[in-house]
N, C-alpha and C positions, 0 to 999 in steps of 0.2 A: 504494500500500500504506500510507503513512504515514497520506494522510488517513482510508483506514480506521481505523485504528488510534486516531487521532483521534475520530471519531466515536464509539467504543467509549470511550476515554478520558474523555468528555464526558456520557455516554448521559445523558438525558434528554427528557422530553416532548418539547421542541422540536428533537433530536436526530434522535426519530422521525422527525418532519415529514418529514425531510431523507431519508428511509429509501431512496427511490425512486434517488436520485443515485451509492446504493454495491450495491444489488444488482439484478438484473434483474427481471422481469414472473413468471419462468417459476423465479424461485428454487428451490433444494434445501436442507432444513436438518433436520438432525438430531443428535440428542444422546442421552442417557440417558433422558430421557423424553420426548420429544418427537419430532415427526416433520410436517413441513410442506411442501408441494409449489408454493407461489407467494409473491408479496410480501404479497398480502393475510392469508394466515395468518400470514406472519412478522410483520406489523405486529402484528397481534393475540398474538403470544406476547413479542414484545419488551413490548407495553403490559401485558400479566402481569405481566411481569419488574418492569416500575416500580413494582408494589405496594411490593415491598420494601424495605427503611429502607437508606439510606446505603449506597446499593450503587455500585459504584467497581472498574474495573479495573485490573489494574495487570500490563502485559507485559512478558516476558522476554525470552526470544528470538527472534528470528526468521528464517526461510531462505526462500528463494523464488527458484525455477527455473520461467522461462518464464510457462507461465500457472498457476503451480500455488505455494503459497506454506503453508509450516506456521509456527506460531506459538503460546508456551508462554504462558501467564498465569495470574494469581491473581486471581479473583471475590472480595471482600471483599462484607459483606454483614452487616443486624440481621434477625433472626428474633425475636420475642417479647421484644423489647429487648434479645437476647442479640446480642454479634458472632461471626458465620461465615465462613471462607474456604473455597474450594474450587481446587486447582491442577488446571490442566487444558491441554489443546492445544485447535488449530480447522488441518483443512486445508481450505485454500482454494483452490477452481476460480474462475479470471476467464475471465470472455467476451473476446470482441475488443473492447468497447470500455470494459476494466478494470473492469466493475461485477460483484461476485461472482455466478454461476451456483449455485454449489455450497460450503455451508458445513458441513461435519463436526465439531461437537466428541466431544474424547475425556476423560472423565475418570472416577474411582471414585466411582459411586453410593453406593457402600457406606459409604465414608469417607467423600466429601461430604453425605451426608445420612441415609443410612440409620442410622448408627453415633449420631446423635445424638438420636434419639428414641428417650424414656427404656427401655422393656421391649425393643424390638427393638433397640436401640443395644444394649443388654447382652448379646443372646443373639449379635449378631455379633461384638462381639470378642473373644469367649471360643470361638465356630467359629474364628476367625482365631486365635487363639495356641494353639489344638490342631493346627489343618492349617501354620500356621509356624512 
């Protein structure tokens, strides 16, 4: 689990390379907007993810029972020279021979990203302070 976490802590280019040694052939991953069913899509959305300026994980907490482990984190990150964070979770499925099966994350679309682009940012968090 650590050196995952590692790996994440580190992400880049050559980080990817490595990709094959923390997740399986037959990978699952899914998110907010995403949705990928082997390692070769996964490599192709993590090499997405690198477009982004100065992006940097930084983990919270973590639990983990048997072959199943969750884990809280904050995505730091520059969008149009601007900085971004997103807080979010990932449960994770391991195979029998520790390399994740199955990656979940969980976080608000709305707040991580939707909220921040200019005319639709405004129209949600004025839906969010009449519905809370």
């Amino acid at each position: 689990m650590q050196a995952l976490l590692n790996f994440f802590e580190h992400f880049d280019a050559h980080a990817l390379e490595r990709l094959d040694q923390f997740y399986t052939e037959d990978c699952y991953f899914r998110d907010p907007f995403n949705e990928v069913h082997n390692r070769d899509q996964l490599h192709e959305l993590f090499a997405d993810m690198l477009k982004l300026q100065d992006l940097r994980f930084e983990f919270r907490e973590q639990l983990q029972q048997e072959d199943k482990a969750f884990v809280t984190w904050d995505f730091h990150f520059r969008i149009l020279g601007r900085p971004q964070s997103i807080h979010g979770g990932s449960l994770l499925h391991f195979a029998a021979d520790g390399r994740v099966q199955r990656h979940v994350d969980y976080w608000d679309a709305a707040a991580g990203v939707y909220e921040k682009i200019p005319v639709l940012g405004g129209i949600l968090r004025q839906l969010k302070k009449r519905i809370g």
